[in-house]
C-alpha positions as CSV (number, residue, x, y, z in Angstrom):
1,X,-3.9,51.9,15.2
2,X,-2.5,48.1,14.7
3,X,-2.3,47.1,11.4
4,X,-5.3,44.5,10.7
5,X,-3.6,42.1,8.1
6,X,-0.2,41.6,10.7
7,X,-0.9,37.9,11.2
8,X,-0.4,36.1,14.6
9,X,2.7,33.8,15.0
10,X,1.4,30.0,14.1
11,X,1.2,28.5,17.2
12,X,3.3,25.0,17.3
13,X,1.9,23.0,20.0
14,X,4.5,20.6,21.5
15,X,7.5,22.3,20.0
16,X,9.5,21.8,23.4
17,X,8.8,18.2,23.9
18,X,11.8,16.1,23.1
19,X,11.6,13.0,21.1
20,X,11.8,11.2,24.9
21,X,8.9,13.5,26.1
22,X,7.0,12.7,23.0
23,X,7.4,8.7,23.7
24,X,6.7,9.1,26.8
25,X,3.3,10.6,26.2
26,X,3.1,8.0,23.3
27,X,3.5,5.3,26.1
28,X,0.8,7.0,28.5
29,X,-1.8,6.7,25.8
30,X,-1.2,3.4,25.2
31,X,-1.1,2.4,28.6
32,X,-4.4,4.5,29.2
33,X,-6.0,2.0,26.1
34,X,-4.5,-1.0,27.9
35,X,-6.1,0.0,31.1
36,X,-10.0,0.6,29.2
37,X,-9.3,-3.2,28.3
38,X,-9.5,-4.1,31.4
39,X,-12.7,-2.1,32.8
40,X,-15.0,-5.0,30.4
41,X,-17.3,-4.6,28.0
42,X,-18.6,-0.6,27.0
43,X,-21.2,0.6,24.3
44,X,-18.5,1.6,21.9
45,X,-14.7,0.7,21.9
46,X,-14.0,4.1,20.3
47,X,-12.2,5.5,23.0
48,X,-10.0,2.6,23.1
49,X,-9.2,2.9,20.1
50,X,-8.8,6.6,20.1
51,X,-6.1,6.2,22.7
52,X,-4.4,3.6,20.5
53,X,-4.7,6.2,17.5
54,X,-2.7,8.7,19.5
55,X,-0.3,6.4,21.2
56,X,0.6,5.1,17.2
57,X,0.9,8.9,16.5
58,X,3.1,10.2,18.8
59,X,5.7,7.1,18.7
60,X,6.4,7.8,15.0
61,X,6.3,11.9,15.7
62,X,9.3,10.8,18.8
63,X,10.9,8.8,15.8
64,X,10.9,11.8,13.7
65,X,12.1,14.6,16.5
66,X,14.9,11.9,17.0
67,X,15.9,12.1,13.5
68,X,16.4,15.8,13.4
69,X,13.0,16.5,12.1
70,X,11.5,20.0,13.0
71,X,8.4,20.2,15.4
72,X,7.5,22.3,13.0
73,X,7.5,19.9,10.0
74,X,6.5,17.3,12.4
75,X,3.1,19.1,12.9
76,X,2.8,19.7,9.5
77,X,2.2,15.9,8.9
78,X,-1.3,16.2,11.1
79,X,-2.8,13.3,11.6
80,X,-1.6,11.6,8.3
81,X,0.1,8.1,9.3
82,X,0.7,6.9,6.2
83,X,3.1,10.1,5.3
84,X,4.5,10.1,8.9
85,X,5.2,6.2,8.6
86,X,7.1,7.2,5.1
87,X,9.2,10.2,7.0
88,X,10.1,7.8,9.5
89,X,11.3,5.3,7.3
90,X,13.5,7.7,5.4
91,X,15.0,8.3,8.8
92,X,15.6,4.7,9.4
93,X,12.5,3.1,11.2
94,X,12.3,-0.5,10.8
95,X,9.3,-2.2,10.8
96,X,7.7,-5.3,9.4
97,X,6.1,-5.4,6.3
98,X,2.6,-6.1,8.0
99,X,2.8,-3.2,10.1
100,X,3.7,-1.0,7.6
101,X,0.4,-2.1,5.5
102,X,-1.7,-1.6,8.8
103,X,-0.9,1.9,9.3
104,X,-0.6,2.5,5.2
105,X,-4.4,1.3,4.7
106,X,-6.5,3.5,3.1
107,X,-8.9,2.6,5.7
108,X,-6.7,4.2,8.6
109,X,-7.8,8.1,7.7
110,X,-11.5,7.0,7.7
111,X,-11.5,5.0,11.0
112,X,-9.5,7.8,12.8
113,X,-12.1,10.7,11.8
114,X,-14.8,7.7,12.6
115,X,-13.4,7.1,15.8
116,X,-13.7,11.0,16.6
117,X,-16.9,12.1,15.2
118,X,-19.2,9.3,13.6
119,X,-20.8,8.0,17.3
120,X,-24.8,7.0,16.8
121,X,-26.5,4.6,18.9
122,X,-29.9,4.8,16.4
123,X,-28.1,2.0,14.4
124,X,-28.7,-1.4,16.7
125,X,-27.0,-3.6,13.4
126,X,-23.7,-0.8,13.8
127,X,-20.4,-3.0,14.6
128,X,-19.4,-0.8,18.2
129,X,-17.1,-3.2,19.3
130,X,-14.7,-4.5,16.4
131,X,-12.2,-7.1,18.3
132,X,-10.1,-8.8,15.2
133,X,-9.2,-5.0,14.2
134,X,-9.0,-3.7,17.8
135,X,-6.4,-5.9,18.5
136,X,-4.5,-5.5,15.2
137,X,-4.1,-2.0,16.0
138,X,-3.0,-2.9,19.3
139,X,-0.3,-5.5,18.0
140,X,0.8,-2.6,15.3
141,X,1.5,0.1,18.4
142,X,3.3,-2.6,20.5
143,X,5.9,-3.3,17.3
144,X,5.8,0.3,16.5
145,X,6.7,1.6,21.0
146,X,9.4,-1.6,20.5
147,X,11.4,-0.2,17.4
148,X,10.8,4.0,18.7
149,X,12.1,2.3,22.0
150,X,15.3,1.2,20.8
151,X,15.8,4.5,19.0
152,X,14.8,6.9,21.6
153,X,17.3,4.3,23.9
154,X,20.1,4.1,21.6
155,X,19.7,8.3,21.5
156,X,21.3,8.6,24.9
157,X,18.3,11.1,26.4
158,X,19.4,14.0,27.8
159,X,19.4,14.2,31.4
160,X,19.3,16.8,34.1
161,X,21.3,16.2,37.1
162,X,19.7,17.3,40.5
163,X,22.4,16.3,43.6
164,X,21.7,12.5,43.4
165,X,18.8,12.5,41.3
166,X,19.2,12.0,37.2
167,X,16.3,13.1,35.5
168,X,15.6,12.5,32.0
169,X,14.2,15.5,30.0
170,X,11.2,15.5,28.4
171,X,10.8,19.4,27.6
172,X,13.0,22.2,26.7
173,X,11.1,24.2,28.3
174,X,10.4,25.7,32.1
175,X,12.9,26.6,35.2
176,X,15.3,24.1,34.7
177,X,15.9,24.7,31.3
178,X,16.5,28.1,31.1
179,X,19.7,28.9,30.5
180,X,21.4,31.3,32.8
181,X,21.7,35.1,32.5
182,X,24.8,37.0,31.8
């Protein structure tokens, strides 16, 4: 018999990606939220804005990886922006001061879970499309992808050389890089 209290290993999702991976997928988020913008108008701008929410999430999580921080402790910080934004400070992201309030807000942790969850279409007087804020948070991800740019450039990514071809890794993980047996 097993023993029933043995716990199961906490699964870190991610824990491969490097900090280029993670822009990377930071930068197909937003680009998936720029692309929305251009289908015209929808019943609700909360997928947009979703998008945008993950996009802003995953630069400052590449900004942390790059600074040496764990994936482990880099899950830890959820979906809390205003402690990631502090982490990455400490490890030397630059921002402006009006950026920094944006993702700071108190309001930030309501409109994220908002975003996900609070969707009614009973309410006709309900503001679905919010363009002053939508493209605030727009403006903050663009400042935020330009200074995690710099960084993850300024890292020197690791490549993988294939005959002619230079690859930049995004994964620790799969064929290429195992490393060889003995």
């Amino acid at each position: 018999m097993g023993d029933a209290t043995a716990k199961k290993p906490k699964v870190i999702h991610g824990k491969e990606m490097t900090a280029y991976g993670v822009f990377r997928l930071a930068e197909t988020y937003r680009l998936s939220a720029d692309a929305l913008a251009q289908i015209g108008p929808q019943m609700s701008d909360h997928p947009r804005r979703l998008l945008y929410f993950q996009a802003l999430e995953n630069y400052l999580r590449s900004f942390q990886l790059l600074g040496g921080t764990t994936p482990e402790d880099v899950r830890d910080y959820n979906h809390n922006f205003a402690a990631r934004l502090t982490a990455c400070k400490a490890l030397g992201l630059q921002l402006p001061k009006e950026v920094q309030d944006f993702i700071k807000s108190p309001k930030r942790p309501k409109e994220y879970v908002r975003i996900r969850y609070d969707y009614r279409l009973d309410n006709q007087g309900a503001p679905w499309q919010a363009e002053r804020t939508m493209e605030r948070l727009r403006a903050v991800v663009a400042e935020v992808e330009k200074a995690v740019d710099l960084a993850v450039q300024a890292s020197n990514p690791e490549f993988i050389v294939l005959g002619d071809i230079k690859l930049t890794k995004i994964s620790a993980s799969g064929p290429l890089a195992r490393k060889p047996r003995l």
